[in-house]
C-alpha positions as semicolon CSV with decimal commas, in nm:
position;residue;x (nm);y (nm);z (nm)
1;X;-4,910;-2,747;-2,110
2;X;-4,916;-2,443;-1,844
3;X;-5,221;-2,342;-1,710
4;X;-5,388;-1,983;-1,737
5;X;-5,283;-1,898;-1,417
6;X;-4,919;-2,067;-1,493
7;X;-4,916;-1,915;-1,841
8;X;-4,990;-1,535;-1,641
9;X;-4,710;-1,596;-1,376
10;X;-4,459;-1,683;-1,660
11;X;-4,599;-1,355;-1,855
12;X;-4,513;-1,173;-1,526
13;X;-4,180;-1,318;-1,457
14;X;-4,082;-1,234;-1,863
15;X;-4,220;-0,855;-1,862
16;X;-3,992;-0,823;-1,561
17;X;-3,700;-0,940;-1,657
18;X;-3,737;-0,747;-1,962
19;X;-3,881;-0,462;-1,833
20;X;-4,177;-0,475;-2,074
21;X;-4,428;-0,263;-1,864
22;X;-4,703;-0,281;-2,078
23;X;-4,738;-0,689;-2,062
24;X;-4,577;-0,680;-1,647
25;X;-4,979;-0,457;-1,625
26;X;-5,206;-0,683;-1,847
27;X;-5,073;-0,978;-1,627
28;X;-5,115;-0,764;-1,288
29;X;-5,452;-0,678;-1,370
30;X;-5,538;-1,022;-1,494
31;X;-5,463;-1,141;-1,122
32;X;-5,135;-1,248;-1,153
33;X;-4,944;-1,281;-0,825
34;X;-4,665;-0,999;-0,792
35;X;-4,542;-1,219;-0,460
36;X;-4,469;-1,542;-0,683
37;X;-4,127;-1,650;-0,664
38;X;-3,967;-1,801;-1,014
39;X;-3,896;-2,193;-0,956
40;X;-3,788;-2,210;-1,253
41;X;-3,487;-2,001;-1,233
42;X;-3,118;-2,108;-1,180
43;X;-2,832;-2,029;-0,913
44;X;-2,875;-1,653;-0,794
45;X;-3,197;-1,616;-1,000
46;X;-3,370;-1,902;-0,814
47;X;-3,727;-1,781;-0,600
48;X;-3,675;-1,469;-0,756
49;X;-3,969;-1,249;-0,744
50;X;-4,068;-1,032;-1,000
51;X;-3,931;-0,743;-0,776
52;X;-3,586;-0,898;-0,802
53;X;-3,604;-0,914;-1,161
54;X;-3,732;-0,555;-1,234
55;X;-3,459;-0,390;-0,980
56;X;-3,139;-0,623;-1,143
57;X;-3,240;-0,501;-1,448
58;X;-3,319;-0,079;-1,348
59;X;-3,649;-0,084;-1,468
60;X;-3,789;0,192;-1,301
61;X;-4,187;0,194;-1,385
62;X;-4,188;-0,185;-1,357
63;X;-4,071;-0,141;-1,014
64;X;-4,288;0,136;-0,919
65;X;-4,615;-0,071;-1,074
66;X;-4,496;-0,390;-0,845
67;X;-4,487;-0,160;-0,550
68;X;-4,794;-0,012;-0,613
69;X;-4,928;-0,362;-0,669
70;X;-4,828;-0,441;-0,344
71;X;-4,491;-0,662;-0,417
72;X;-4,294;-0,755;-0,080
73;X;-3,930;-0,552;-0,020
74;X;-3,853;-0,829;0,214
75;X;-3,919;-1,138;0,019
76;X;-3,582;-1,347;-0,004
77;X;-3,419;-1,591;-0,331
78;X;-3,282;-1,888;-0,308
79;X;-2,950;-1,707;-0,205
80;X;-3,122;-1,522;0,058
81;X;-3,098;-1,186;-0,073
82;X;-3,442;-0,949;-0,069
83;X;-3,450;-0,645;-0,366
84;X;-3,298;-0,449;-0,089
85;X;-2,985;-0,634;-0,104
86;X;-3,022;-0,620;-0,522
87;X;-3,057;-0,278;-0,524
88;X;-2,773;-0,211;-0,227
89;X;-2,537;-0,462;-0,497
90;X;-2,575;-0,296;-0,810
91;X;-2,530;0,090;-0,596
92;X;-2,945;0,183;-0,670
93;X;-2,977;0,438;-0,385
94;X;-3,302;0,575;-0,553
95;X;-3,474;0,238;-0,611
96;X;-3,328;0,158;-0,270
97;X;-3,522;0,437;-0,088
98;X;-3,802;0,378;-0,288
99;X;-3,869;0,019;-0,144
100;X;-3,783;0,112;0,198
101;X;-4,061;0,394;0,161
102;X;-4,326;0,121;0,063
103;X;-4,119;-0,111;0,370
104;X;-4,278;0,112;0,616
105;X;-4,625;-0,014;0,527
106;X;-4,533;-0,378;0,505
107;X;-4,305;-0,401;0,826
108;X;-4,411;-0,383;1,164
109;X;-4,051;-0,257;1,192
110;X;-3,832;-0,176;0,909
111;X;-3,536;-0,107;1,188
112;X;-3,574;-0,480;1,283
113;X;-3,537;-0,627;0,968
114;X;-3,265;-0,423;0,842
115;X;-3,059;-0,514;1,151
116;X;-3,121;-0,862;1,139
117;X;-2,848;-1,067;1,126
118;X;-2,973;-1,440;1,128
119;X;-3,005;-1,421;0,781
120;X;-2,793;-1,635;0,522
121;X;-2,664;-1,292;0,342
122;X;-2,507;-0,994;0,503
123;X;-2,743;-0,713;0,609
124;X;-2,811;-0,497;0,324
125;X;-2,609;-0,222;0,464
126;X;-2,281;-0,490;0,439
127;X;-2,364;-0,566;0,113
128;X;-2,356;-0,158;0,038
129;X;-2,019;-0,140;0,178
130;X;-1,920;-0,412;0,001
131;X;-1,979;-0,271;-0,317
132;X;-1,856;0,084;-0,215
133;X;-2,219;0,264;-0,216
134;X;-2,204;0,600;0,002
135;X;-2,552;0,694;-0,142
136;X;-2,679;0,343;-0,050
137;X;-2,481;0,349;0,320
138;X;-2,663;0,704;0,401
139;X;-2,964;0,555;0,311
140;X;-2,994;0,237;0,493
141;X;-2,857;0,422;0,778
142;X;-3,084;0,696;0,765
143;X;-3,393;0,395;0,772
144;X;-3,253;0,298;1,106
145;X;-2,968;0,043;1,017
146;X;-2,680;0,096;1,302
147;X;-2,354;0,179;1,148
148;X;-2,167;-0,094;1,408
149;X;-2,407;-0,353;1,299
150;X;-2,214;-0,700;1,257
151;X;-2,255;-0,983;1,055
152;X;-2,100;-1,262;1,287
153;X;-1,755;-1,104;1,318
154;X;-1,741;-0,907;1,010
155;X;-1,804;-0,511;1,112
156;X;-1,893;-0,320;0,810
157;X;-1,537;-0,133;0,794
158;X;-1,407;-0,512;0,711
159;X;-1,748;-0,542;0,477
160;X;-1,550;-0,208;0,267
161;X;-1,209;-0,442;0,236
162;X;-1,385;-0,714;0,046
163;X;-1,418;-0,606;-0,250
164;X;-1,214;-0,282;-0,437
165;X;-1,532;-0,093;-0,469
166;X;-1,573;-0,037;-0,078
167;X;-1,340;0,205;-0,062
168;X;-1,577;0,479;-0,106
169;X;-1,777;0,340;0,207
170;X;-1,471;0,269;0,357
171;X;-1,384;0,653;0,407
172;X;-1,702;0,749;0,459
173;X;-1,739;0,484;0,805
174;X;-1,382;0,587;0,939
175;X;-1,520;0,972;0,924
176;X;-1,850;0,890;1,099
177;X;-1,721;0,649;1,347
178;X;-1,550;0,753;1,697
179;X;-1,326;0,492;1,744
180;X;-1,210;0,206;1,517
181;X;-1,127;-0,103;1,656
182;X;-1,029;-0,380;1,419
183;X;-0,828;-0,689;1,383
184;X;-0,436;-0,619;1,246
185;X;-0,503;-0,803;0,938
186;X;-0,852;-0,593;0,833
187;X;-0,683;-0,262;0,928
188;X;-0,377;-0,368;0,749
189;X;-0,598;-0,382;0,445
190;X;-0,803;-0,060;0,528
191;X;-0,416;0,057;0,469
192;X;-0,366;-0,073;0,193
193;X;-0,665;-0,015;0,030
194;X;-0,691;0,366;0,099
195;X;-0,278;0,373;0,012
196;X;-0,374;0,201;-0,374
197;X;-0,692;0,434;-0,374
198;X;-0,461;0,752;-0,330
199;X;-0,761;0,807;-0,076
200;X;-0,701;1,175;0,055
201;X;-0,452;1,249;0,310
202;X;-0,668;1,402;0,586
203;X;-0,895;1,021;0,577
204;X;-0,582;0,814;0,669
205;X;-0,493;1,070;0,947
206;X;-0,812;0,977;1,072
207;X;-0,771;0,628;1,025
208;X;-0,408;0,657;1,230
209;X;-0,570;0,873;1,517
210;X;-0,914;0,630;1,553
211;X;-0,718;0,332;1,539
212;X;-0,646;0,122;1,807
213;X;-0,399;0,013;1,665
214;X;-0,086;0,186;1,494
215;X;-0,133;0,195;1,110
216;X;0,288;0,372;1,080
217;X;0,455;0,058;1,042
218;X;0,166;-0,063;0,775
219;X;0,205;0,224;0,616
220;X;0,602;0,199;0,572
221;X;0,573;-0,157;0,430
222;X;0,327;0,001;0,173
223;X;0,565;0,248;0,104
224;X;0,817;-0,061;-0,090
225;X;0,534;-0,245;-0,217
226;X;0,415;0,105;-0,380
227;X;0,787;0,193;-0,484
228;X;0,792;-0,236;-0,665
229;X;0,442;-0,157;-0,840
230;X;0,536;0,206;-0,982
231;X;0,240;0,362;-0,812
232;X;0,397;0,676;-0,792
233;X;0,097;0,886;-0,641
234;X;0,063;0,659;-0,366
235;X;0,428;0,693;-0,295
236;X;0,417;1,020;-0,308
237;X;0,105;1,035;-0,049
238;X;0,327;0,775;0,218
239;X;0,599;1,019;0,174
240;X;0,337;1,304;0,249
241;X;0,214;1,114;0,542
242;X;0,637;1,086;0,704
243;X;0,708;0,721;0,559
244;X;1,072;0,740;0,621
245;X;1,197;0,670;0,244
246;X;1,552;0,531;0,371
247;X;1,414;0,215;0,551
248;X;1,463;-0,111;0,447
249;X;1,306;-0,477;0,441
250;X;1,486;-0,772;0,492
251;X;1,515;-0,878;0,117
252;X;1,543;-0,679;-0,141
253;X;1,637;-0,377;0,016
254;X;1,476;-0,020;0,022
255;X;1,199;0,106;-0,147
256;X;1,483;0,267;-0,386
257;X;1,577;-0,090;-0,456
258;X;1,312;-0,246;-0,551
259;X;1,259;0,048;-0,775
260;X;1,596;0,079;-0,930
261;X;1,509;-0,301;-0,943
262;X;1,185;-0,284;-1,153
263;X;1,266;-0,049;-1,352
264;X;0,987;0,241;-1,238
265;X;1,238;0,554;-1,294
266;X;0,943;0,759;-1,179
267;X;0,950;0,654;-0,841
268;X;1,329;0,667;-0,781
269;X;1,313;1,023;-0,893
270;X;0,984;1,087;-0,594
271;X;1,249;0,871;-0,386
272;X;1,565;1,049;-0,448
273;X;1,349;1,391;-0,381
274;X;1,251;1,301;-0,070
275;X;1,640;1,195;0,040
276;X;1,633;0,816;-0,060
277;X;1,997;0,676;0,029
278;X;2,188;0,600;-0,293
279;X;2,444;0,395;-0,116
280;X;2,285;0,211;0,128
281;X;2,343;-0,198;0,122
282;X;2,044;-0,444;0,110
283;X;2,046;-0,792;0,257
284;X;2,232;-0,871;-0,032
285;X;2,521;-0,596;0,020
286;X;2,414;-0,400;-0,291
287;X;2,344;-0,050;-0,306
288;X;2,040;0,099;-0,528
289;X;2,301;0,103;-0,841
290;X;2,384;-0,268;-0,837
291;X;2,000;-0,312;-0,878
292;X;1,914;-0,073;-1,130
293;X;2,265;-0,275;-1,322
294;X;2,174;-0,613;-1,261
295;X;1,790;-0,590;-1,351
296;X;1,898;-0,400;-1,564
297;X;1,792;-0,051;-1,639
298;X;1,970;0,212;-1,788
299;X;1,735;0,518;-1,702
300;X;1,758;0,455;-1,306
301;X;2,109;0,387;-1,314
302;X;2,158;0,754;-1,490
303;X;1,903;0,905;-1,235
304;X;2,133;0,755;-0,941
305;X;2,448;0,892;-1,058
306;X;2,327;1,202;-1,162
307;X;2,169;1,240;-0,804
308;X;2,513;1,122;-0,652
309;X;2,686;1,393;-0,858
310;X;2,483;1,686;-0,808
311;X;2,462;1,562;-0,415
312;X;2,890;1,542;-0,436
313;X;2,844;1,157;-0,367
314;X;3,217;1,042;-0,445
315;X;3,269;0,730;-0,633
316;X;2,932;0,592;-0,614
317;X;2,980;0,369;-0,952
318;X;3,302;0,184;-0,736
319;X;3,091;0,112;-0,447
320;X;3,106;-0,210;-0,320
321;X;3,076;-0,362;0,055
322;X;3,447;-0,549;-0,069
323;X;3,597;-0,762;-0,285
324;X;3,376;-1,080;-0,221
325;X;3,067;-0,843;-0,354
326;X;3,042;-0,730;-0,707
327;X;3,090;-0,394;-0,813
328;X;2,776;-0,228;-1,033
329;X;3,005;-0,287;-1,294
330;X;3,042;-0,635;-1,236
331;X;2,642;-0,640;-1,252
332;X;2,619;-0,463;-1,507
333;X;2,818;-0,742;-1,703
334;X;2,670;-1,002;-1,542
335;X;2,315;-0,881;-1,734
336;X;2,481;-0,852;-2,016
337;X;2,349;-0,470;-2,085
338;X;2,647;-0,272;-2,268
339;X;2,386;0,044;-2,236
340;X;2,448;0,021;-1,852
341;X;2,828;-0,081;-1,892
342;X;2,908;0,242;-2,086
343;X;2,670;0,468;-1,835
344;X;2,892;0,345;-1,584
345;X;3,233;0,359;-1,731
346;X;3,146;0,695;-1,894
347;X;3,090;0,764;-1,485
348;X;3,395;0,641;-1,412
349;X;3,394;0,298;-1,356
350;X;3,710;0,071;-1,315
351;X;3,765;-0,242;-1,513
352;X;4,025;-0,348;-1,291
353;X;3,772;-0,413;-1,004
354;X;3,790;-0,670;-0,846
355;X;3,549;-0,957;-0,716
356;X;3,637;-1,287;-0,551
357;X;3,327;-1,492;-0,616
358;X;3,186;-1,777;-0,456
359;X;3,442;-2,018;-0,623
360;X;3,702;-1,739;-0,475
361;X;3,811;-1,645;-0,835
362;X;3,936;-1,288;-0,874
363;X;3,750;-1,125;-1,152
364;X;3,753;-0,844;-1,365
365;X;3,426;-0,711;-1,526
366;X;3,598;-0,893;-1,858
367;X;3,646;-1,202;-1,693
368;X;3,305;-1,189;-1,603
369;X;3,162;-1,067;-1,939
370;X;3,395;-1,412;-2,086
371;X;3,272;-1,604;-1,859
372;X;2,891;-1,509;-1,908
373;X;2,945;-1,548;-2,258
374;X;2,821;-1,171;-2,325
375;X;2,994;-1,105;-2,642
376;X;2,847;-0,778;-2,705
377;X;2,990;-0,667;-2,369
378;X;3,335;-0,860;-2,430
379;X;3,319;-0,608;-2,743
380;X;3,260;-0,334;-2,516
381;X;3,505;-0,397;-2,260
382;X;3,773;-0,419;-2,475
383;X;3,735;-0,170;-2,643
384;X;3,693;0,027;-2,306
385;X;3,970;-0,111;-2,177
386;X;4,157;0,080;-2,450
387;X;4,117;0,403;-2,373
388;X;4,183;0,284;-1,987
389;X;4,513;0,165;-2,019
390;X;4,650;0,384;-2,303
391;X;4,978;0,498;-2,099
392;X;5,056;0,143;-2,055
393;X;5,056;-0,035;-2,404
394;X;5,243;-0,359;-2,258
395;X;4,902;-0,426;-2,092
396;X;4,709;-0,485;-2,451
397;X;5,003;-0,751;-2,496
398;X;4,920;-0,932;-2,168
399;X;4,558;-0,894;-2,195
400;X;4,542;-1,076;-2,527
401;X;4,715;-1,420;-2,351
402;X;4,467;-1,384;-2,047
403;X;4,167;-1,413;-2,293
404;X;4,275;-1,652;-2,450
405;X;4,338;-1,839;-2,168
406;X;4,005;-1,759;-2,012
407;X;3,855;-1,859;-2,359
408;X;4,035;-2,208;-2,306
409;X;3,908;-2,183;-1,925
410;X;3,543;-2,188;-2,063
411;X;3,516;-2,427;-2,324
412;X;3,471;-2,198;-2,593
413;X;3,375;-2,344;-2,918
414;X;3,646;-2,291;-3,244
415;X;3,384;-2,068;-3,404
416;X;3,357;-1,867;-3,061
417;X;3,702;-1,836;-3,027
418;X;3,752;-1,657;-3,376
419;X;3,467;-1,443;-3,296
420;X;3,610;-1,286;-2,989
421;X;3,988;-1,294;-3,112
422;X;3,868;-1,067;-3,420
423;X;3,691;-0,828;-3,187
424;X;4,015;-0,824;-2,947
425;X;4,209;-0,755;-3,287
426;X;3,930;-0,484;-3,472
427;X;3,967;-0,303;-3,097
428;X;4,345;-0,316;-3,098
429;X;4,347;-0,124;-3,438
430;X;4,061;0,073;-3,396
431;X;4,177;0,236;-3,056
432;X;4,324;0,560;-3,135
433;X;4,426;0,578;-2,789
434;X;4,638;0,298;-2,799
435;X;4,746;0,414;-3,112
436;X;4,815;0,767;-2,983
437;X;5,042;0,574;-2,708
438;X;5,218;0,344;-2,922
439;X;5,302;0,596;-3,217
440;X;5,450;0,856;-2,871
441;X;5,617;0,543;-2,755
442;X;5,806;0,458;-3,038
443;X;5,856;0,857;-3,157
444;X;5,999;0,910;-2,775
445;X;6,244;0,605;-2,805
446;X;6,393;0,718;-3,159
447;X;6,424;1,100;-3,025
448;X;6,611;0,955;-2,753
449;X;6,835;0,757;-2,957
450;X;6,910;1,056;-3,178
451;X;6,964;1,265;-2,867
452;X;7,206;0,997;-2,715
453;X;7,432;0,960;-3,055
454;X;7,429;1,285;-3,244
455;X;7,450;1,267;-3,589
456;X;7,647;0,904;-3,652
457;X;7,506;0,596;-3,561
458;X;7,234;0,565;-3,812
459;X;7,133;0,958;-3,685
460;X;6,968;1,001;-4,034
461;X;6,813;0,711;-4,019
462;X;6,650;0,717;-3,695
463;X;6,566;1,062;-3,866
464;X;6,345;0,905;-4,167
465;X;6,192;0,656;-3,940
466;X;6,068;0,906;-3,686
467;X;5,908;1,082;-3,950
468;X;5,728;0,815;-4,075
469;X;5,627;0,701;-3,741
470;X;5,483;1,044;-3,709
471;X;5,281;1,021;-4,040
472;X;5,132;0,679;-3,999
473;X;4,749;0,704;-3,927
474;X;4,651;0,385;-3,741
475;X;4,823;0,053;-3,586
476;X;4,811;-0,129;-3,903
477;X;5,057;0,148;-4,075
478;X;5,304;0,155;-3,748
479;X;5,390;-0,221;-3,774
480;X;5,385;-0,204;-4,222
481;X;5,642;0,091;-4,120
482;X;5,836;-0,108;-3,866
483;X;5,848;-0,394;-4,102
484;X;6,014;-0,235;-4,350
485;X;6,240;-0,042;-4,239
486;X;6,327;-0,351;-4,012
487;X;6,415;-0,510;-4,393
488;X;6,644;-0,241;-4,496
489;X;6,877;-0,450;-4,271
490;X;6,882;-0,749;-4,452
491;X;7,251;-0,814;-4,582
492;X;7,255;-0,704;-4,918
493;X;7,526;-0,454;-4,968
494;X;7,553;-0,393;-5,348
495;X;7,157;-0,302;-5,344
496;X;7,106;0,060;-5,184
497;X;6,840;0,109;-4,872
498;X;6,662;0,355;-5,045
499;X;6,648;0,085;-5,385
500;X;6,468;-0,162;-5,191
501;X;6,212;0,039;-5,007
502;X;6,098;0,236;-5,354
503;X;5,902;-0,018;-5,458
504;X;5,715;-0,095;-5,188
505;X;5,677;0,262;-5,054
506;X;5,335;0,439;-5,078
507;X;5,411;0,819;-5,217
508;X;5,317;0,928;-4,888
509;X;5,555;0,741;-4,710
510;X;5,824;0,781;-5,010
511;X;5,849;1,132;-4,923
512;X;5,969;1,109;-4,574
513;X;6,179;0,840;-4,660
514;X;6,474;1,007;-4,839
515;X;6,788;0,906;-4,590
516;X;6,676;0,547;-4,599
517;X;6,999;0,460;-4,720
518;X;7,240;0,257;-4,494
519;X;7,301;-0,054;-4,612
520;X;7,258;-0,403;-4,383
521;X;7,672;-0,437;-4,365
522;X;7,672;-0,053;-4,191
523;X;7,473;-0,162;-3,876
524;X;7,516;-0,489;-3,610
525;X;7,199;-0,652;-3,514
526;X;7,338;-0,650;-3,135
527;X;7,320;-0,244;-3,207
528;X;7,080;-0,030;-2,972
529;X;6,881;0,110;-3,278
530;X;6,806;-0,227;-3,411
531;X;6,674;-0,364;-3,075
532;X;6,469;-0,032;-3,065
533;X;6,329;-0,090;-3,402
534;X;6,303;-0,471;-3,321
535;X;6,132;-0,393;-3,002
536;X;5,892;-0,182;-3,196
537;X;5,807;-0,408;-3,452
538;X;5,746;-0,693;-3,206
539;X;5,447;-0,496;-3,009
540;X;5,330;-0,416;-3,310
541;X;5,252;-0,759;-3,399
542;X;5,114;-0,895;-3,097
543;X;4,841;-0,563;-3,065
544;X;4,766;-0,706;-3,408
545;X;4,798;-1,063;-3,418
């Protein structure tokens, strides 16, 4: 059971925490004490007084009516903190000025006890910094707290750096005060906090010429950690402020790196503005490309080598420190991003590059793409490799064995195996490079041959053959054409050429097949022409096979 005077202090304590001003009066002017402190309140509530409560919550006539009734400014909680601090926390400059107008008739000295510093809570004025009130700072300041006042070590520029919303204080102290002299690690975060803040330009110059000490090299290692985060208007303000763009940490790299590296295309374009080195080597000895390969990320790759082209940049998609370092192609494979592998080879990149990795093997970016199992880029590549090699056709030949052996090399399954031999074989025949090459090859060999022997020697022949050759639309219809006319030599002399091949002729190809007509007994197999069409027929097979 509470007693009357218990049951009024509770009726106080719940008007002000609700802000109920009508029942905060009836148990004023019943004699309830506006000094009482709550004891039955928890944590930061505890010995709150009903001023506490009334200010937390912005109750203005509550407040005003405690005042008036004579409630204390300077009465502490549990946690030490008066209503000045409560108002200073939650940024109240007008309730704030209001209690410190009703301090002067309470204090001896308001002066004195707003620079006191024996107190378990920072000075009110720290606790304004803290919480980034200007209006609150002027204030206290105004009432005769000193703007070097220090809590222990903390000065209030360090109060600004505790919490995010002191940086509004914090640019207001480094423009009032003369000199600023501050540990490395609090004006390292002053840096950092006014960088993030894109604080304006003219309050860090103050901060670099009050200083005691020099803020440039804090300011450079913002400039990568900006350039990582893809804050591109504080980059842009460290660039401003003559961050040189081009220098580099001992990791990563520059701050071109690490953007190429994350991905933040907006910053490698402020970068690249500002002269950002496109082929400049990290710890790692990769340039800016490798990263944006490797990560990987197709839009800063395309800004890099557009940037290298319109800056005549030679070669930049070959660039590599040497041959025990990976090319961007190489990376590019190694991520397994075909959108970056094409970007790059449409740029000019060469698949024959080579890198001697750490188990000094000599790899190609196929190798590398087999070895990754990347079969989307093994699809890719050999396809590529296609249109690369198209004046050497031998090479698809050879480059068929060495996948298979690399396939053998790394354990792929039965299953995986088929997969990548039927991509190997749907690139063979879908190259119309290769097929351009192969059709010119074998045209160019039977012109020569009808050249070399005039009109005997199977002239008419070689004739029919060339024009088929020349008709055939794809790799599949080169070898079927090979193949049979390869069969018109099969020893049967009472059944005509031309009898044999009419049945299995298309119309297209009967019509350009009319002087098909020597027989198997008319020609040696030791003959030049047969070897030719042998020879032919052979390649044929193996681009297909």
């Amino acid at each position: 059971m509470y007693t009357q005077n218990e049951d009024l202090q509770a009726q106080l304590f719940k008007a002000a925490k609700s802000g109920d001003l009508k029942a905060l009066t009836d148990a004023i002017d019943k004699g309830a004490d506006v000094n009482d402190s709550d004891k039955s309140g928890r944590g930061w509530n505890r010995f709150n007084t009903p001023l506490h409560y009334a200010v937390k919550i912005a109750s203005l006539e509550c407040v005003k009516k405690l005042l008036h009734a004579g409630a204390k400014v300077y009465f502490d909680n549990h946690e030490g903190e008066t209503p000045l601090h409560i108002a200073a926390r939650y940024r109240n400059a007008e309730y704030l000025e209001m209690m410190l107008n009703y301090a002067k008739s309470q204090l001896n000295s308001v002066e004195m006890f707003l620079n006191k510093t024996d107190s378990m809570r920072p000075p009110p004025i720290h606790i304004a910094a803290m919480y980034g009130s200007k209006d609150c700072l002027r204030i206290l300041i105004q009432h005769g707290t000193k703007p070097d006042l220090k809590y222990g070590s903390c000065t209030l520029l360090k109060s600004t750096t505790v919490r995010k919303k002191g940086i509004g204080c914090m640019e207001a102290l480094i423009e009032q005060l003369v000199e600023i002299d501050e540990s490395e690690d609090v004006t390292c975060e002053m840096v950092q906090r006014l960088v993030r803040n894109n604080s304006p330009i003219d309050i860090i110059e103050l901060l670099r010429s009050k200083s005691k000490l020099k803020i440039d090299g804090m300011l450079s290692n913002m400039l990568v950690t900006m350039a990582k985060e893809g804050c591109d208007e504080s980059l842009e303000l460290l660039i401003k402020l003559g961050v040189d763009v081009r220098q580099a940490d001992n990791y990563v790299g520059t701050a071109l790196h690490y953007a190429a590296q994350n991905g933040e295309d907006v910053c490698v374009e402020i970068l690249l503005a500002a002269g950002a080195d496109i082929v400049c080597y990290n710890s790692c000895n990769e340039t800016p490309l490798h990263s944006a390969a490797e990560y990987p990320n197709p839009n800063c790759l395309e800004l890099l080598i557009q940037t290298a082209e319109k800056n005549n940049i030679k070669h930049v998609v070959n660039t590599k420190f040497n041959d025990n370092h990976p090319a961007p192609i190489h990376s590019a494979v190694q991520a397994g991003n075909v959108k970056c592998i094409n970007l790059l080879i449409k740029n000019g990149a060469d698949l024959n590059s080579i890198w001697i990795d750490n188990n000094k093997k000599h790899l190609t970016p196929l190798q590398v793409a087999i070895y990754r199992k990347h079969i989307d880029c093994i699809n890719e590549l050999t396809k590529q490799h296609f249109v690369i090699v198209d004046d050497c056709v031998f090479q698809a030949t050879a480059l068929k064995e060495k996948i298979n052996n690399w396939l053998e090399e790394c354990h792929y399954s039965l299953e995986e195996k088929q997969k990548i031999q039927q991509i190997f074989r749907s690139n063979v025949e879908s190259s119309e490079p290769l097929f351009d090459a192969m059709q010119k090859e074998t045209a160019n060999g039977l012109t020569s041959y009808i050249n070399k022997f005039g009109i005997k020697h199977h002239q008419e022949t070689a004739i029919s053959f060339l024009g088929a050759i020349n008709q055939s639309k794809s790799m599949g219809e080169l070898s079927e054409t090979a193949k049979t006319h390869l069969k018109t030599f099969d020893n049967v002399p009472d059944v005509s050429v031309w009898q044999k091949l009419s049945n299995k002729l298309s119309s297209r190809q009967y019509e350009v097949l009319t002087l098909w007509k020597q027989p198997r007994s008319s020609c040696s197999s030791n003959s030049e022409y047969f070897q030719l069409i042998q020879g032919q027929d052979e390649k044929y097979k193996n681009m297909l096979n």
